[in-house]
C-alpha positions in Angstrom: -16.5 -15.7 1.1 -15.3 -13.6 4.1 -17.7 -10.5 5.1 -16.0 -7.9 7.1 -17.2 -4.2 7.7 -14.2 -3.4 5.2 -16.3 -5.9 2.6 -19.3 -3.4 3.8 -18.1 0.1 3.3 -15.9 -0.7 0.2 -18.6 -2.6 -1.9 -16.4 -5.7 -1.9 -16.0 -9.2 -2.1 -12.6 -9.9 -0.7 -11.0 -8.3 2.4 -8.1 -7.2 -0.3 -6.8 -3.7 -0.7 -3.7 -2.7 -3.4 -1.5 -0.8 -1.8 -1.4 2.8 -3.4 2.2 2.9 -4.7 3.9 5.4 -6.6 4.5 5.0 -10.3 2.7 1.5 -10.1 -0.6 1.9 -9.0 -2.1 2.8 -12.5 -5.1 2.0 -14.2 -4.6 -1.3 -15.5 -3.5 -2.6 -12.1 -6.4 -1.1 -10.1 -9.4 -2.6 -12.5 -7.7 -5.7 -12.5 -7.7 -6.1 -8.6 -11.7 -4.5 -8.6 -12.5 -7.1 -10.9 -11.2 -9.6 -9.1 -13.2 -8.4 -6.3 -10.8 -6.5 -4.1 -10.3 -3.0 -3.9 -8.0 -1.2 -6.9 -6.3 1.6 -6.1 -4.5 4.2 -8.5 -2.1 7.0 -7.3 -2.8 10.2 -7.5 0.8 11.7 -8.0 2.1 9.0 -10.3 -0.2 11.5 -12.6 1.8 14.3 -13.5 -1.0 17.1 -12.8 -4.4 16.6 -11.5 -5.7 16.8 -15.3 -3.8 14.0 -15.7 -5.4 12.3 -12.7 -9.0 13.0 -14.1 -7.9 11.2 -17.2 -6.2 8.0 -15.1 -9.2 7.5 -13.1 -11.6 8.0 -16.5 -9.2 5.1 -17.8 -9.6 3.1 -15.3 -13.7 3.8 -15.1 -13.2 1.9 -19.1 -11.9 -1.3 -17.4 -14.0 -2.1 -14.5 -17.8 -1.1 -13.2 -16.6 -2.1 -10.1 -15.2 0.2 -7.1 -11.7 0.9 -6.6 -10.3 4.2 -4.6 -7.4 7.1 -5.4 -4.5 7.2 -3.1 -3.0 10.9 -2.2 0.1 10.7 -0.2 1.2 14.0 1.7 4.5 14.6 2.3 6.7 17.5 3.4 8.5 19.3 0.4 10.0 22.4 -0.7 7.5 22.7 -3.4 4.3 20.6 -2.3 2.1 19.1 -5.4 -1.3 20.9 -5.4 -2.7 18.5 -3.2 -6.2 20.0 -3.1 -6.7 20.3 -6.6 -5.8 16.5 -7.0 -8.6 16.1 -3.6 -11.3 18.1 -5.7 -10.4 15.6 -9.0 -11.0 12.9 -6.8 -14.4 14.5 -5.4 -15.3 15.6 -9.5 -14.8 12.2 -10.8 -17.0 11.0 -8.3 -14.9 8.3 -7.0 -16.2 7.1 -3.7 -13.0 5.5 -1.9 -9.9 7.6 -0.7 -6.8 6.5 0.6 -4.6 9.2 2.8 -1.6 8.8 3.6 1.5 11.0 5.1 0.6 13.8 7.2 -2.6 14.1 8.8 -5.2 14.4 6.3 -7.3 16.5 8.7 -7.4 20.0 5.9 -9.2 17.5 3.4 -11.4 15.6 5.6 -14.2 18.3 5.5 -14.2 18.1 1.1 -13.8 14.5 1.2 -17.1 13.6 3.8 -19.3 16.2 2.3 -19.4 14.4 -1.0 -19.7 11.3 0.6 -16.4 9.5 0.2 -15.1 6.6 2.3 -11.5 8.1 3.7 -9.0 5.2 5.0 -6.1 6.6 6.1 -2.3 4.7 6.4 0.2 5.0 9.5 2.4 3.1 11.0 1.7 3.6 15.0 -1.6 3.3 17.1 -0.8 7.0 18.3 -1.4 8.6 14.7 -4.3 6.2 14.1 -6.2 7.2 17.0 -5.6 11.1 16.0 -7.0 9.8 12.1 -9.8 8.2 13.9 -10.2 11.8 15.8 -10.1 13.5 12.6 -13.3 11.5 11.0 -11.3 9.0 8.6 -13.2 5.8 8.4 -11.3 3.1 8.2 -7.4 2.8 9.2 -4.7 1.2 7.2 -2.0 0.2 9.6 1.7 -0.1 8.5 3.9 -2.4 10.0 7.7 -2.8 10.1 7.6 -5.4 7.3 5.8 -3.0 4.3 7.5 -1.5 1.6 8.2 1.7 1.8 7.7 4.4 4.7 7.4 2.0 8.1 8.1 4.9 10.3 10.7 5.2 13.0 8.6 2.8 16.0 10.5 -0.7 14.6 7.0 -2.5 15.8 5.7 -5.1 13.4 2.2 -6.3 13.0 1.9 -9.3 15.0 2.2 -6.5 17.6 1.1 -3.5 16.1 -2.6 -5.1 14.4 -3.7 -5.9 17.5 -2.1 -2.7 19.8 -4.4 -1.1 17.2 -7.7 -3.0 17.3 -7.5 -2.4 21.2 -7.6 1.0 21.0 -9.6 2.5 17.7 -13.3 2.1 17.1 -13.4 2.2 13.4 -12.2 -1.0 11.2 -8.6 -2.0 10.4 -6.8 -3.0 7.2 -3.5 -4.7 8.3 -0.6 -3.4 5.8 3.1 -4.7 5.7 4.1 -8.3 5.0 1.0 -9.8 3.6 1.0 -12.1 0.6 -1.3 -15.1 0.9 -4.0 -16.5 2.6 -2.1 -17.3 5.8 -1.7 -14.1 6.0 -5.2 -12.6 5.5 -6.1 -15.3 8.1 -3.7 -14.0 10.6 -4.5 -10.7 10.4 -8.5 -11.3 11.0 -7.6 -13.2 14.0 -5.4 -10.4 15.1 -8.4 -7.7 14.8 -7.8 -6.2 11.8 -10.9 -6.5 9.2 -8.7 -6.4 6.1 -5.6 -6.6 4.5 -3.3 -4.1 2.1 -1.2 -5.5 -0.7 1.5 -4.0 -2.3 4.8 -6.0 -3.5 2.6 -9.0 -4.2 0.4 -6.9 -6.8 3.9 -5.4 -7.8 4.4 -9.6 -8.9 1.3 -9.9 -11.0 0.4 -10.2 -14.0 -1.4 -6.8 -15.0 1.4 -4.6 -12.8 2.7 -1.7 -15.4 6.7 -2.6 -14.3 9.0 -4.2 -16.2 9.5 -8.2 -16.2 12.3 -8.0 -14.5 11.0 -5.8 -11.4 8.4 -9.3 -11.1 11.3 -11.9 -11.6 13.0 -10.4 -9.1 10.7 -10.6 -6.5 9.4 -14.3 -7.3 13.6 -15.0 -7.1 14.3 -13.1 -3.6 14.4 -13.6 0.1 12.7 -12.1 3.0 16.6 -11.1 3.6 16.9 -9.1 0.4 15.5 -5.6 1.5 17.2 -2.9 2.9 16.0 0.1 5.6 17.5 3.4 4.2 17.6 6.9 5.4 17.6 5.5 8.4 19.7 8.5 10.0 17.7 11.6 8.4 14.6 9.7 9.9 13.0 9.3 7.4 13.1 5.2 7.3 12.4 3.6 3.8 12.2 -0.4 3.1 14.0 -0.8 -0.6 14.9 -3.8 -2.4 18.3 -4.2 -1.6 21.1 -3.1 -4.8 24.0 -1.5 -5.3 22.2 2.2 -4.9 20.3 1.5 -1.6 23.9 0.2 -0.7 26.2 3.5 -1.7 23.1 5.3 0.0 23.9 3.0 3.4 27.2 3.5 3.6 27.4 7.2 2.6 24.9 7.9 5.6 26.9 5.5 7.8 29.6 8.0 7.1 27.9 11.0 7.9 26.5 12.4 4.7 23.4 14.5 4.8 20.4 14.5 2.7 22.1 16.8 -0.2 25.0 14.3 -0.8 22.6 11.6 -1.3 19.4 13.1 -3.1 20.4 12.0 -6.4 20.7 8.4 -5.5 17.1 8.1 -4.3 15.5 10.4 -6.8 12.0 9.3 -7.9 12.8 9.4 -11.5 15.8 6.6 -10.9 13.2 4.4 -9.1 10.7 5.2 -11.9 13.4 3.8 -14.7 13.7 0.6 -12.3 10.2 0.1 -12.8 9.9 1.1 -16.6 13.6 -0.4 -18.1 13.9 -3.6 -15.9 17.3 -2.5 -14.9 17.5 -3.2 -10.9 20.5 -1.0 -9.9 18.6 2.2 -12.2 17.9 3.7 -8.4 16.0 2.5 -5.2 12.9 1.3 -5.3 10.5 0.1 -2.5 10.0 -3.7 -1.6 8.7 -6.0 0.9 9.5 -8.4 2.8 6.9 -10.0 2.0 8.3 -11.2 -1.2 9.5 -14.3 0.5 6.0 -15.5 0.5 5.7 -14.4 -3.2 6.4 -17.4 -5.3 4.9 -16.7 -9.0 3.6 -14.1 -11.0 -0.1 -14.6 -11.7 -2.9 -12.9 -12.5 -4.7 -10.6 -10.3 -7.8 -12.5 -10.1 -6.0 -15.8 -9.3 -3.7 -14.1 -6.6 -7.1 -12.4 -5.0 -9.3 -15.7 -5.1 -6.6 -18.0 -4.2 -6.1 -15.9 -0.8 -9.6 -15.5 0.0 -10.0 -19.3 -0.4 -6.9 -19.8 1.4 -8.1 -18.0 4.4 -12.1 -19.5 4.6 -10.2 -23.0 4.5 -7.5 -22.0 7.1 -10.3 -20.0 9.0 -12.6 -22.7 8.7 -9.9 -25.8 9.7 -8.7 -24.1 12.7 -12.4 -24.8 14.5 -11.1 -28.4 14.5 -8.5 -27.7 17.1 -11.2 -26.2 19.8 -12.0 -29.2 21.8 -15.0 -29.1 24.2 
């Protein structure tokens, strides 16, 4: 078993975090990774209104006794969810974990410590971890080029960026961004980080509320099959690669703006990705990490076999030191 301050301050076993991911991170997913002994997390906007995040988190509170955390990702809009009403369900329900991630979560930090709640917050450069560590968060989840999703505009991946970080911050670090097995976990121990975030390898398990097809897919592909979109607008997003995240990339390369594109990457065509197994239904966020991913299993089996993985790689590395 590997015992980090992460293990510690989460109520662990496993150094293994679910990414928070939108439209994925559900109940079912979450107590399935806390019962395997890693960390669970659901989304809080997946849930249509914060009622409905009371009820999600309820759910999930049926299917494990274990911890697992709520992920609230803060983004700039025209109409911004309510994103203190979904912070005071999270308080209410008495969940003790909080992922942040977006803009700074400095206006909720105040709510969040006052009842006690372990904040880790995700970026993607040591410059806006050190202003979360400034802010009170507890833990940092650091993004690197590799992850799914938002990597930011800084290109620096995380056999850089892990350790830029650990040199500079104080609290502990959960490495995020092309991490799928034990190697992995390994590696990013080794590189200072205390722990490691999942996404697009919980995305291929067995308990993951997305169609067969979504899983398939990512057991079939390459490290070579994503694609950086929105590239232009700055606003960088890693997307399985398809004939929508392509018509996106070449009407940017062209010089559309945001407006002539906006119904290509709508959240409700990557929703119907995830829901009718059709892969061109609209983007939808993958990793490069899904060279590594080579079956769909079961959440339990994916979190033990890594953790063992990484004790025997840990452990088998002391036979290189010679005195």
């Amino acid at each position: 078993m590997i015992s980090t301050r992460v293990t510690e301050m989460l109520g662990i076993t496993h150094p293994i975090i679910q990414g928070g991911m939108q439209w994925v991170g559900r109940a079912e997913l979450a107590a399935a990774v806390s019962n395997a002994g890693g960390l669970g997390v659901i989304t809080a906007l997946t849930q249509p209104t914060p009622e409905d995040l009371r009820h999600e988190i309820r759910r999930t509170r049926e299917l494990t006794d274990k911890p697992f955390g709520v992920n609230l990702t803060m983004l700039p809009a025209i109409t911004p969810p309510p994103y203190a009403e979904y912070r005071d369900v999270i308080i209410e329900e008495g969940v003790k974990t909080a992922e942040t991630a977006g803009n700074n979560p400095k206006e909720h930090m105040p709510a969040f410590k006052d009842a006690g709640i372990t904040v880790i917050h995700k970026c993607t450069s040591v410059r806006h971890a050190l202003s979360a560590q400034k802010v009170g968060v507890d833990i940092v989840s650091i993004d690197g080029f590799e992850c799914a999703g938002h990597p930011g505009e800084d290109d620096i991946p995380g056999l850089v960026l892990i350790p830029a970080a650990a040199d500079q911050l104080d609290i502990p670090i959960i490495a995020s961004g092309g991490f799928a097995d034990g190697r992995g976990l390994a590696a990013a121990l080794a590189l200072g980080a205390e722990g490691i975030n999942m996404g697009t390898r919980f995305v291929a398990s067995t308990e993951a509320p997305v169609h067969e097809n979504v899983k398939q897919a990512i057991v079939e592909r390459s490290e070579l099959d994503t694609q950086l979109i929105l590239r232009e607008l700055r606003n960088s997003t890693r997307v399985a690669k398809n004939a929508v995240s392509d018509e996106v990339a070449e009407r940017l390369a062209q010089g559309a703006e945001f407006g002539d594109i906006r119904h290509l990457v709508a959240g409700k065509r990557g929703r119907a990705v995830y829901e009718t197994g059709d892969l061109d239904a609209g983007v939808w966020t993958c990793g490069t990490s899904q060279g590594l991913i080579h079956d769909v299993a079961p959440c339990s089996e994916i979190v033990s076999r890594i953790s063992a993985d990484a004790a025997r790689i840990i452990s088998s590395l002391t036979e290189l030191v010679k005195d």
